[in-house]
OpenMM code with the backbone's topology and positions (N, CA, C; nanometers):
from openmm import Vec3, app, unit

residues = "UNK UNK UNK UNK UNK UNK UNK UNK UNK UNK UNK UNK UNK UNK UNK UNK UNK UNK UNK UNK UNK UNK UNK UNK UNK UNK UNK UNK UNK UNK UNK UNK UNK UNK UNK UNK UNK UNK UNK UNK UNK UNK UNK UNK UNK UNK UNK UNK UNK UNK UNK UNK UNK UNK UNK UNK UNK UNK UNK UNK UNK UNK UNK UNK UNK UNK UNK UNK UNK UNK UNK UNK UNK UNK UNK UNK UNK UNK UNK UNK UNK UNK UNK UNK UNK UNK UNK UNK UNK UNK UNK UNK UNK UNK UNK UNK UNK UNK UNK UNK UNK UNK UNK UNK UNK UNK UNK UNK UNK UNK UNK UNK UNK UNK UNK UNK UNK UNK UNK UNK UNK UNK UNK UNK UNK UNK UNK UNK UNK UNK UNK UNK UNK UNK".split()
positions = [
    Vec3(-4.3206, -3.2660, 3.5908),
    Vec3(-4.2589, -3.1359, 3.5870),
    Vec3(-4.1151, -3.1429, 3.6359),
    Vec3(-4.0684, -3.1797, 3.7898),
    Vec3(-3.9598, -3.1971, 3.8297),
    Vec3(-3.8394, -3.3040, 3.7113),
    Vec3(-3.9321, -3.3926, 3.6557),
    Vec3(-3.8487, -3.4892, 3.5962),
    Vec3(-3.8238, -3.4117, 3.4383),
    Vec3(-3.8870, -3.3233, 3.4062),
    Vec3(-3.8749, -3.2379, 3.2615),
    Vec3(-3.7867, -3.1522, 3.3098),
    Vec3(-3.7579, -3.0697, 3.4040),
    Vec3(-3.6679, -2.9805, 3.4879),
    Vec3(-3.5173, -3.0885, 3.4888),
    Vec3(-3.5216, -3.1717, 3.5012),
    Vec3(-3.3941, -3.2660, 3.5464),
    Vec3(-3.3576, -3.2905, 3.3934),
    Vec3(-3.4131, -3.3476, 3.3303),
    Vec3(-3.3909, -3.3527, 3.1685),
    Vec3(-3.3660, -3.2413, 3.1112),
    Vec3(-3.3938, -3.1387, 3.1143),
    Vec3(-3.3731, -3.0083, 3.0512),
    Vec3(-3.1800, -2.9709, 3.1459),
    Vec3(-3.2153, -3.0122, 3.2465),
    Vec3(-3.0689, -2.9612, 3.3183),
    Vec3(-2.9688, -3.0673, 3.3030),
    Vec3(-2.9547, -3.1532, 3.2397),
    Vec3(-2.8618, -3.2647, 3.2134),
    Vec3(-2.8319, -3.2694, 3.0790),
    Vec3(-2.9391, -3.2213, 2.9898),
    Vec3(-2.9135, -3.2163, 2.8388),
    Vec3(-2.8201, -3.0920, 2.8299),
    Vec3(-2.8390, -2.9799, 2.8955),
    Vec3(-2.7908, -2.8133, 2.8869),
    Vec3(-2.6316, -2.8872, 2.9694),
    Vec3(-2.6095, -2.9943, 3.0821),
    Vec3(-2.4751, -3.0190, 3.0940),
    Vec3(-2.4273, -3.0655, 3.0243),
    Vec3(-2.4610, -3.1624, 2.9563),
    Vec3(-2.4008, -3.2391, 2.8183),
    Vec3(-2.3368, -3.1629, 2.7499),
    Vec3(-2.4413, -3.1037, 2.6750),
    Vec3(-2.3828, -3.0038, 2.5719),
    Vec3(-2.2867, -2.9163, 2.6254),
    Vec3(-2.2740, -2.8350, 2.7018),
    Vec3(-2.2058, -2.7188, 2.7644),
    Vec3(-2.0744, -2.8181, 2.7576),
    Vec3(-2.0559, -2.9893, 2.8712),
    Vec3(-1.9382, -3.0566, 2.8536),
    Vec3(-1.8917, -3.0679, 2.7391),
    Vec3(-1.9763, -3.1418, 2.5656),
    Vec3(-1.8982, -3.1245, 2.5236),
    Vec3(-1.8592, -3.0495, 2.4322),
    Vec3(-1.9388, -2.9466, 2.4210),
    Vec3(-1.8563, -2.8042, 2.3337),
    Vec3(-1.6679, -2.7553, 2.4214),
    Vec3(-1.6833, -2.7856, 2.5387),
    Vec3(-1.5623, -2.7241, 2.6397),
    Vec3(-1.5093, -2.8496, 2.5838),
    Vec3(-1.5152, -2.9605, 2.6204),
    Vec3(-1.4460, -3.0651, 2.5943),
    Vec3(-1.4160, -3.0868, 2.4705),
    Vec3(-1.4505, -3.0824, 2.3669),
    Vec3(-1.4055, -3.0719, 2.2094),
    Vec3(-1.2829, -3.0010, 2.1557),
    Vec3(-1.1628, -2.9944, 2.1479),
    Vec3(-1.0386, -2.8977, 2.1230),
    Vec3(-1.0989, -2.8514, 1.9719),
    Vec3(-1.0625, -2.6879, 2.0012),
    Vec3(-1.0960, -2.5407, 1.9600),
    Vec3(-1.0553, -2.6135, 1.8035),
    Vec3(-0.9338, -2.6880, 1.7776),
    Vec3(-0.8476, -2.6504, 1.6636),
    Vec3(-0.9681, -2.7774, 1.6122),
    Vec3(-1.0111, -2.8887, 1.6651),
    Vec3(-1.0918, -2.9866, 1.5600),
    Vec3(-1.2215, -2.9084, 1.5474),
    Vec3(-1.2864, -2.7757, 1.5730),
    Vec3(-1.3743, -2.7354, 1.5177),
    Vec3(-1.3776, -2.6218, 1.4357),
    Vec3(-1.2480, -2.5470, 1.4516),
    Vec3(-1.1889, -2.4200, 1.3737),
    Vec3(-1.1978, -2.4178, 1.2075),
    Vec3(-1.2261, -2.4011, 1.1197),
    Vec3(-1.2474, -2.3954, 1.0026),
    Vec3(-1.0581, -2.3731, 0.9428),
    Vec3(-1.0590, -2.4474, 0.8288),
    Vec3(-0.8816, -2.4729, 0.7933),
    Vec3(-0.9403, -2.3130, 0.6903),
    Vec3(-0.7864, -2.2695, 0.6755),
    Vec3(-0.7761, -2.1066, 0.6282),
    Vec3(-0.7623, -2.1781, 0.5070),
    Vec3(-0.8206, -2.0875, 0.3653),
    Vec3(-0.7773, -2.1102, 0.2283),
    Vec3(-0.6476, -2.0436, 0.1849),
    Vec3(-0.6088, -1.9153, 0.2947),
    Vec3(-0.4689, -1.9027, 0.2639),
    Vec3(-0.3842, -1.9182, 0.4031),
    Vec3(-0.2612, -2.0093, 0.3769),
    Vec3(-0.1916, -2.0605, 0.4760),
    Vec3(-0.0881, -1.8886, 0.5328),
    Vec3(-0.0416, -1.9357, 0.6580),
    Vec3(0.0018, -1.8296, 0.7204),
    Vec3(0.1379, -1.7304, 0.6189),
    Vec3(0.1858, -1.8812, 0.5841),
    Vec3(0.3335, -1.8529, 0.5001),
    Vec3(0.3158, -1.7701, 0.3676),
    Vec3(0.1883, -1.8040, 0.3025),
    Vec3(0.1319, -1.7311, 0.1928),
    Vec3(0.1084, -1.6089, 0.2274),
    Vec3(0.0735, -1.5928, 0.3446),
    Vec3(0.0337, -1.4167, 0.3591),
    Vec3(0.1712, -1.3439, 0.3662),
    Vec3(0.2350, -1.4131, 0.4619),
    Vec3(0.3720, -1.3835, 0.4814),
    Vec3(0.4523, -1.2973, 0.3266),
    Vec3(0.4533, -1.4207, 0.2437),
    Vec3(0.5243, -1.3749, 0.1066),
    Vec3(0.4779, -1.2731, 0.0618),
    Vec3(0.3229, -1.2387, 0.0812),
    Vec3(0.1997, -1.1446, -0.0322),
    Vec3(0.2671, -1.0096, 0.0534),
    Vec3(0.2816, -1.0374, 0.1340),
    Vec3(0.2881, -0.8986, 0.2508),
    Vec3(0.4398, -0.8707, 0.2315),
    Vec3(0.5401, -0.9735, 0.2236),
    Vec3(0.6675, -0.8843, 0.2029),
    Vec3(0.6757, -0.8454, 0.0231),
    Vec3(0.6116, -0.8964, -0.0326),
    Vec3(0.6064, -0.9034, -0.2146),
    Vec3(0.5583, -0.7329, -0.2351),
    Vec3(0.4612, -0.7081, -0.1176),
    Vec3(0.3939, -0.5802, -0.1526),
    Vec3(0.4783, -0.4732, -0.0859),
    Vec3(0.5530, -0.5149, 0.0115),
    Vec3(0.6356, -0.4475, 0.0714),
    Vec3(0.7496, -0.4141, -0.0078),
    Vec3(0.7824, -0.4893, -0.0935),
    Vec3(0.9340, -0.4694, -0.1406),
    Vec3(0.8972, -0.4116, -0.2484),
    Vec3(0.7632, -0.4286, -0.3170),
    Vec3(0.6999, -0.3214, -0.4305),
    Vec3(0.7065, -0.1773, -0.4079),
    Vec3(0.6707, -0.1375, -0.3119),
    Vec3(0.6194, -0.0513, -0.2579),
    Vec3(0.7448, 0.0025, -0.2366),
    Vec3(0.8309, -0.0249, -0.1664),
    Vec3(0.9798, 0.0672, -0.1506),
    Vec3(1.0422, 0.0681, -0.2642),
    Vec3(1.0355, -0.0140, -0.3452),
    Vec3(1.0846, -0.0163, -0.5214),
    Vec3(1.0110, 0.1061, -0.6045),
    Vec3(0.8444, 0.1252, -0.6050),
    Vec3(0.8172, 0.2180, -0.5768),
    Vec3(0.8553, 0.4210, -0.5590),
    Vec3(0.8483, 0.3665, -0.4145),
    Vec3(0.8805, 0.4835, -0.3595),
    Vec3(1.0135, 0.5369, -0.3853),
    Vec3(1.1260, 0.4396, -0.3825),
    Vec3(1.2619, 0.4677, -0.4620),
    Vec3(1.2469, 0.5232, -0.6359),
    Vec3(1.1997, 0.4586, -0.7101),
    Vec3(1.1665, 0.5032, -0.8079),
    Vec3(1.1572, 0.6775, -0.8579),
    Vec3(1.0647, 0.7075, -0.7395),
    Vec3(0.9948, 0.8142, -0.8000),
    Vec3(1.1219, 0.9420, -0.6804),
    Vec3(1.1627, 0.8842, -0.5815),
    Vec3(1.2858, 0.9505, -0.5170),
    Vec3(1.3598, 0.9917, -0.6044),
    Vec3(1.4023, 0.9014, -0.6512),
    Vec3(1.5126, 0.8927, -0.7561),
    Vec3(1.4929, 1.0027, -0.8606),
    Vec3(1.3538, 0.9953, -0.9257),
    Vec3(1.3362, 1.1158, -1.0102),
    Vec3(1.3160, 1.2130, -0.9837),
    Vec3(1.2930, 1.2101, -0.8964),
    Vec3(1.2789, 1.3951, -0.8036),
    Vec3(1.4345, 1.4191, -0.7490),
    Vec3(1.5293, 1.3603, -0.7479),
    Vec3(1.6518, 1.3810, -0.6848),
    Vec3(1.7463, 1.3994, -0.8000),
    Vec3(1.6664, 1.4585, -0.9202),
    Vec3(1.7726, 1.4781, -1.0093),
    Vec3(1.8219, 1.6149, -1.0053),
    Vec3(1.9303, 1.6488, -1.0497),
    Vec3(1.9063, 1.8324, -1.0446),
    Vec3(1.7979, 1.8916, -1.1161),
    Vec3(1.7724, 1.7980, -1.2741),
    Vec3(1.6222, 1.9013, -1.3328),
    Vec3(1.5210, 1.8937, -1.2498),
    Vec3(1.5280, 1.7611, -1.2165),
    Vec3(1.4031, 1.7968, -1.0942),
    Vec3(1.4040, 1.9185, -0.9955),
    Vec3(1.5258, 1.8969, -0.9353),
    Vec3(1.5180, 2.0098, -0.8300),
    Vec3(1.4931, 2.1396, -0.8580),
    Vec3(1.5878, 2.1928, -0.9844),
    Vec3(1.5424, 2.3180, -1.0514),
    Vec3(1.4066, 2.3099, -1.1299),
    Vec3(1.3164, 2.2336, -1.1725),
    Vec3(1.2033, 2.2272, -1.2240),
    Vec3(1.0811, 2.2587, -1.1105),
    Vec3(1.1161, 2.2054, -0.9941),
    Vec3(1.0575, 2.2216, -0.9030),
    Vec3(1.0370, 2.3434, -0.8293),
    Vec3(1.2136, 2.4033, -0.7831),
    Vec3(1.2228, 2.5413, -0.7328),
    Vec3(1.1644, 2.6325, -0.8453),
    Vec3(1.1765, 2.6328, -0.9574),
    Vec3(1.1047, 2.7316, -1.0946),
    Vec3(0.9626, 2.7410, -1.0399),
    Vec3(0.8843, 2.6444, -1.0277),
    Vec3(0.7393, 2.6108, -1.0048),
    Vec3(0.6900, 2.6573, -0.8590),
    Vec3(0.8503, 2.7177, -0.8052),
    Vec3(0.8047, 2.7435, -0.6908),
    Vec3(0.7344, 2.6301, -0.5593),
    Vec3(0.7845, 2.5051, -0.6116),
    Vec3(0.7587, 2.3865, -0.5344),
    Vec3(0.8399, 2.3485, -0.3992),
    Vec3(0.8526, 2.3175, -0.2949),
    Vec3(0.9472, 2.2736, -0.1886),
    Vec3(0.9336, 2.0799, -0.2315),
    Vec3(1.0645, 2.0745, -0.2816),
    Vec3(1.1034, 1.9502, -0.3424),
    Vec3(1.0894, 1.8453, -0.2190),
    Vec3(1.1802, 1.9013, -0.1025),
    Vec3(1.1585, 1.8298, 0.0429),
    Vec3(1.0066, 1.7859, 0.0595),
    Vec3(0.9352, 1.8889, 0.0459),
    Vec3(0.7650, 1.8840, 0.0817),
    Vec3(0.6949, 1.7695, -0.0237),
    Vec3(0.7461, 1.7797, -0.1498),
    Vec3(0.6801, 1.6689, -0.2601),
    Vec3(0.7777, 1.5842, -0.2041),
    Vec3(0.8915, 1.5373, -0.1546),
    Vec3(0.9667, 1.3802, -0.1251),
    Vec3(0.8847, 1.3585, -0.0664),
    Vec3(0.8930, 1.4369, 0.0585),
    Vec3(0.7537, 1.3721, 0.1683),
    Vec3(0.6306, 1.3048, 0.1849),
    Vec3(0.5602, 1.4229, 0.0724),
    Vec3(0.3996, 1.3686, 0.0365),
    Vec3(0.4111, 1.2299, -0.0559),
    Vec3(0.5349, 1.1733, -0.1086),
    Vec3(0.4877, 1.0624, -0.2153),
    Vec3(0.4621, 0.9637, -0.0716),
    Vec3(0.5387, 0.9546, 0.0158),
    Vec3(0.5191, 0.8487, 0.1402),
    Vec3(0.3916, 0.8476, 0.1680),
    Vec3(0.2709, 0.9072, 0.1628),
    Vec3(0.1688, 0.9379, 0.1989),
    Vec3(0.0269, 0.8919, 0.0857),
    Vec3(0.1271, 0.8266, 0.0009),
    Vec3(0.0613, 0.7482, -0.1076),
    Vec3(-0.0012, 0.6597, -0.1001),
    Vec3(-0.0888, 0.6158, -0.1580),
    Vec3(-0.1575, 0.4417, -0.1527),
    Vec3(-0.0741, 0.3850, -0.2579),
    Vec3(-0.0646, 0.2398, -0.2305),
    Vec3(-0.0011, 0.1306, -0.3251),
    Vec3(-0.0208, 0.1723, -0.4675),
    Vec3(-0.1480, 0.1489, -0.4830),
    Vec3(-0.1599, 0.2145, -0.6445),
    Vec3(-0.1584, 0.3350, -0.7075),
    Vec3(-0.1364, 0.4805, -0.6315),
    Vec3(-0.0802, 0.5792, -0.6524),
    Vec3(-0.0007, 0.5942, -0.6652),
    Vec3(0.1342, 0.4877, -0.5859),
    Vec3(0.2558, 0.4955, -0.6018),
    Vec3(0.3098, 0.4475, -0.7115),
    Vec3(0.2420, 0.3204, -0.7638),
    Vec3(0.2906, 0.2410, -0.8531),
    Vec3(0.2410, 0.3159, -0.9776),
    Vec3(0.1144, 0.4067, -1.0137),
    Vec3(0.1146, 0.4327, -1.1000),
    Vec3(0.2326, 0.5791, -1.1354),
    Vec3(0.2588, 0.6573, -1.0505),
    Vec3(0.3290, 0.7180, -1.0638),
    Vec3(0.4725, 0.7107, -1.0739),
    Vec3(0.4914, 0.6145, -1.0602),
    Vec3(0.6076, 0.5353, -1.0035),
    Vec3(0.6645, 0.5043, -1.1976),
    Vec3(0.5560, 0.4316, -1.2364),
    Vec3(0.5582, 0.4103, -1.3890),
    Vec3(0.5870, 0.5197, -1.5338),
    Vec3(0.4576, 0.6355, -1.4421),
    Vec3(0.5005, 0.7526, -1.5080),
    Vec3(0.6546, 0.8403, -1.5048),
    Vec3(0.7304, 0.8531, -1.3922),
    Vec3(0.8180, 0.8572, -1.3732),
    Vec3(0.9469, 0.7832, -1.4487),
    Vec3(0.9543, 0.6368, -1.4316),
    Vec3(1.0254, 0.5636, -1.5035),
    Vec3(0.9944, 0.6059, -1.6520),
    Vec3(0.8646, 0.5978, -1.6946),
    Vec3(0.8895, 0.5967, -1.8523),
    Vec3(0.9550, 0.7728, -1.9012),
    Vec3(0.9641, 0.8468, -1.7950),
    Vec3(0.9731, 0.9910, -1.8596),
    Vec3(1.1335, 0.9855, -1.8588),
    Vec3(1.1670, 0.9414, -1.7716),
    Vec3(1.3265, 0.9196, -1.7245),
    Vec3(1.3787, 0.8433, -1.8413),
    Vec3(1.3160, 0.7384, -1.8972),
    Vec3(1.3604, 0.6319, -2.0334),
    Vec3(1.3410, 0.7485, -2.1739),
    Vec3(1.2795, 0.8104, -2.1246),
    Vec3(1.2163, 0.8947, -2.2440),
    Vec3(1.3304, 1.0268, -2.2753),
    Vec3(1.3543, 1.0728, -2.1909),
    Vec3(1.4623, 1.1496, -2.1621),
    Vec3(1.5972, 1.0938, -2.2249),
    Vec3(1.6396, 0.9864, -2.1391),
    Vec3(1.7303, 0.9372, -2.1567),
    Vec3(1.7721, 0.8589, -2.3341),
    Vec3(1.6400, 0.8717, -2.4175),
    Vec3(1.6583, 0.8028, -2.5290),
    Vec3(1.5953, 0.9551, -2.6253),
    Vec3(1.6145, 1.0190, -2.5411),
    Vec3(1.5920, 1.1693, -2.6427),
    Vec3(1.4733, 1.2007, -2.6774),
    Vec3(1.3583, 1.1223, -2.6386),
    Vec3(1.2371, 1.1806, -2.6897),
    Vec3(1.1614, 1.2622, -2.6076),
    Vec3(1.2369, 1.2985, -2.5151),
    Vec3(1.2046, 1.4626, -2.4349),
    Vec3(1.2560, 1.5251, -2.4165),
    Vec3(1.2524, 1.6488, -2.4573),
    Vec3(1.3614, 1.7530, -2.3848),
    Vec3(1.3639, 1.8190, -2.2837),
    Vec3(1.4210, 1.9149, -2.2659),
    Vec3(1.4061, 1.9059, -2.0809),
    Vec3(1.2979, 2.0437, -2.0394),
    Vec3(1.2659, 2.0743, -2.1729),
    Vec3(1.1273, 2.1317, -2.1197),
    Vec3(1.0151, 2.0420, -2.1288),
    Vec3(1.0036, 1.9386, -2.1782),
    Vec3(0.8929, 1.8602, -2.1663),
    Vec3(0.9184, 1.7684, -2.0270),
    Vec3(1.0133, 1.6895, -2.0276),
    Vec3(1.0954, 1.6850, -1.9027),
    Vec3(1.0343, 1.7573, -1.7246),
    Vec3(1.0664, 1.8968, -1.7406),
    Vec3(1.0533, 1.9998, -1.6624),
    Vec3(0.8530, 1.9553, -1.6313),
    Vec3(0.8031, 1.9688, -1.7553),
    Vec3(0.6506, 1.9676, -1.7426),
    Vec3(0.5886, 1.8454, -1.6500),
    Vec3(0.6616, 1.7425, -1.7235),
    Vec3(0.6482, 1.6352, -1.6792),
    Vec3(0.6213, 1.5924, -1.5339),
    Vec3(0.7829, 1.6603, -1.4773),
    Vec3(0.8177, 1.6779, -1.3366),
    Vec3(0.7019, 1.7575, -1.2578),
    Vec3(0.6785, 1.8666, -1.3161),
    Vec3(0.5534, 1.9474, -1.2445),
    Vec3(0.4235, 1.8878, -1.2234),
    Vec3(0.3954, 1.8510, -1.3694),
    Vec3(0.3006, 1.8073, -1.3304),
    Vec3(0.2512, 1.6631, -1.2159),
    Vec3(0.4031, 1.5571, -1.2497),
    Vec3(0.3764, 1.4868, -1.0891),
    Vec3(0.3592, 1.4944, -0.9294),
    Vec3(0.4915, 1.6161, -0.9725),
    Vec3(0.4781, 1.6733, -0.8599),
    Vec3(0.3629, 1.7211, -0.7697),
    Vec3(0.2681, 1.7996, -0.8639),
    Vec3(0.1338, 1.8838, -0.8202),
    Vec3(0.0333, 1.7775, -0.7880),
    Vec3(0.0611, 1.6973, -0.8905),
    Vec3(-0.0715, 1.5621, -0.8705),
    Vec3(-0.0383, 1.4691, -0.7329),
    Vec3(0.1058, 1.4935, -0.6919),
    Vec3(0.1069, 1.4510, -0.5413),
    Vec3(0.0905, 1.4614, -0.4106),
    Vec3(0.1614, 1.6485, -0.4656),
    Vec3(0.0764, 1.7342, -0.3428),
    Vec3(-0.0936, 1.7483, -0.3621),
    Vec3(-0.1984, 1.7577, -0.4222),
    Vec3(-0.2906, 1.7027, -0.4925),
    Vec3(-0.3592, 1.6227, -0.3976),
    Vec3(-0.3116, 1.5207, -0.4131),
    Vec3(-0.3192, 1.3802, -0.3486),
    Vec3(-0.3286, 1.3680, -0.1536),
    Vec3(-0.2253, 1.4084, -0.1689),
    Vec3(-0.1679, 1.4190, -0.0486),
    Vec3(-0.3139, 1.5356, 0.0253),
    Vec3(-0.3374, 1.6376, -0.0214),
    Vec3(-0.4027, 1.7347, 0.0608),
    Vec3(-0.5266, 1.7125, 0.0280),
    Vec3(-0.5444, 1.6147, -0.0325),
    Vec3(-0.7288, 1.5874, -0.1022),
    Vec3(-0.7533, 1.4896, 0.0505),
    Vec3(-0.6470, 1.4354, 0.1090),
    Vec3(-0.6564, 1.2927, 0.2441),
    Vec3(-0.6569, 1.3757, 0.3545),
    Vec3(-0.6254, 1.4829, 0.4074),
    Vec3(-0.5974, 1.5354, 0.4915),
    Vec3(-0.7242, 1.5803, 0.5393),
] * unit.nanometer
topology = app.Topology()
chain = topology.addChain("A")
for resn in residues:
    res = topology.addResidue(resn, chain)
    for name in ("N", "CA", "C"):
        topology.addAtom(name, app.Element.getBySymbol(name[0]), res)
């Protein structure tokens, strides 16, 4: 009994020594993505994302916007605001819609009442958005 007691308490030191004694980093599992990779993914999405959010600034900071907006009875300040309050892919998809209406405009295949609609209707789908999270 005493000598199974002594064996049981010398095996439990062993082990205990060398788990402590073993350095952390030779048993740590190697990452499949390196630190520098996250690094890039994270500023790549970052610089999307304010590309983004500029985007759709930009189209709300036009004067039709602004008067499309005040017509609708919208606070333009209040929709700048709520696009910040976006997820990545809300932004980007709107972000798209925006650009193509602005190209669309600009190459005549809207006029500025379709234009105007356009604007509203992003607008609403942001405040929308925005108060569906709240």
């Amino acid at each position: 009994m005493v000598s199974l007691r002594r064996c049981v308490r010398d095996a439990t030191a062993s082990f205990l020594t060398l788990v402590f004694a073993v350095p952390q980093n030779l048993v740590a599992q190697t990452h499949l993505v390196s630190q520098a990779e996250l690094q890039r993914a994270t500023l790549a999405a970052t610089q999307t994302r304010r590309h983004n959010l500029e985007t759709i600034q930009q189209f709300f900071s036009t004067t039709a916007a602004q008067k499309a907006l005040k017509s609708a009875h919208m606070d333009p300040q209040r929709v700048t605001q709520a696009v910040s309050g976006l997820s990545d892919e809300e932004l980007a998809r709107l972000a798209s819609r925006a650009s193509k209406a602005q190209a669309d405009f600009a190459a005549g295949r809207l006029s500025d009442r379709d234009l105007i609609i356009v604007l509203i209707a992003i607008a609403a789908l942001i405040l929308i958005i925005v108060a569906v999270r709240r």
